[in-house]
C-alpha positions in Angstrom: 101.1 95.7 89.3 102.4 97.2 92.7 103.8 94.3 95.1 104.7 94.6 98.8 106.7 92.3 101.0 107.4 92.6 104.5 110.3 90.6 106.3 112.1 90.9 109.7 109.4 90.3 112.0 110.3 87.4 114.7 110.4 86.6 118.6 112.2 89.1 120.8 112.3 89.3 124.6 111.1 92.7 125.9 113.9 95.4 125.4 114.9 94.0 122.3 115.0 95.1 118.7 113.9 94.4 115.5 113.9 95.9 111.8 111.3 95.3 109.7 111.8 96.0 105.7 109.4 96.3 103.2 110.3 95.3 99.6 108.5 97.1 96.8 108.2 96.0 93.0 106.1 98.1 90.0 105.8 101.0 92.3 107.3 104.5 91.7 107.9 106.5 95.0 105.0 109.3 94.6 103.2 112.0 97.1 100.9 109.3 98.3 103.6 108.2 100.6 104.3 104.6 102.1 103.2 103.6 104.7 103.7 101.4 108.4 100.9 99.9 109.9 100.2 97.7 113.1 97.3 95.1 113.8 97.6 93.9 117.2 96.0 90.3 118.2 91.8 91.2 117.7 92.1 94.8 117.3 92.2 97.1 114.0 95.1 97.9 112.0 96.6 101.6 113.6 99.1 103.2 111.8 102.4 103.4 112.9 104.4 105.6 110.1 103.9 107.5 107.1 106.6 108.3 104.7 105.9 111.3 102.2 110.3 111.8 101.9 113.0 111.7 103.8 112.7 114.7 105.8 108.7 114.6 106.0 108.1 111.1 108.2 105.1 111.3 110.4 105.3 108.6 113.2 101.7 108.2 115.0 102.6 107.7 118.0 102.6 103.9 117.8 106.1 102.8 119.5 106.6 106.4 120.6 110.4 107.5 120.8 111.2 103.4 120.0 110.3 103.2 116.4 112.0 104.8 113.6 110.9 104.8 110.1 113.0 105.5 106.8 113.4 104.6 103.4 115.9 104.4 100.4 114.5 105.7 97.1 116.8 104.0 94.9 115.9 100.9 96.4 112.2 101.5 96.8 112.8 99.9 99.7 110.9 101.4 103.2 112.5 100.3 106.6 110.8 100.9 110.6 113.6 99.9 113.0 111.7 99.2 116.4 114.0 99.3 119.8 113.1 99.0 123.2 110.0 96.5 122.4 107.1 96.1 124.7 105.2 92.8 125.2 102.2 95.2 123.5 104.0 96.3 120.3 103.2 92.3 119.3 101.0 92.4 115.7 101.1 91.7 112.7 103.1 94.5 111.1 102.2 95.7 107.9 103.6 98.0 105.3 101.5 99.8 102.8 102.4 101.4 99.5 100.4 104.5 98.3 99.1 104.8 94.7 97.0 107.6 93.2 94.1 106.4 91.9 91.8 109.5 90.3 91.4 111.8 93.7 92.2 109.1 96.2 95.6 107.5 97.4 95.0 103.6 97.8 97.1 101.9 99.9 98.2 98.7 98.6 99.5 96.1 101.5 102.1 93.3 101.7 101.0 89.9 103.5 102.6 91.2 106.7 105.3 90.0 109.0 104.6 88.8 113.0 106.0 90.8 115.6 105.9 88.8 118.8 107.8 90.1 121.8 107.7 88.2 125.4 108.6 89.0 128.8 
């Protein structure tokens, strides 16, 4: 069974930082990817990152230039260091890994971690 948890998430003043890990157990690192997602106070989740290796990260445009996704394979263990917060990258930060099921990559999600960042 694949298992996600997210951790680093707190209270930050604007301008600050934060870096949010995301712990992964019974999951093997495959072309579905990993992946960071954002669901900000009564809106939809967005996504935020999606890791496919270490050279192919695709950042959505969530936390442009301020957020910075990576990853270390041996520790199955997926990272998005956030700088420079805004008062509007507060959410619920969630990280999803990717599993192959038949034709179609599921993304299995962690509880999440709260982001909350005041002026």
């Amino acid at each position: 069974e694949v298992q996600v948890v997210e951790s680093g998430g707190g209270s930050v003043q604007v301008g600050g930082s934060l870096k949010l890990t995301c712990k992964t157990s019974g999951y093997t690192f495959n072309s579905c990817g990993m992946g960071w997602f954002r669901q900000a106070p009564g809106e939809g989740r967005q996504m935020v990152a999606h890791i496919l290796s270490d050279r192919d990260i695709y950042m959505s445009g969530v936390g442009q230039g301020r957020f910075t996704a990576s990853q270390d394979k041996a520790k199955n263990t997926f990272y998005l260091q956030m700088n420079r917060l805004e008062t509007e990258d507060t959410g619920v930060y969630f990280c999803a890994a990717g599993v192959p099921t038949r034709e179609v990559c599921t993304n299995v999600f962690g509880q999440g971690t709260q982001v909350t960042v005041s002026s």
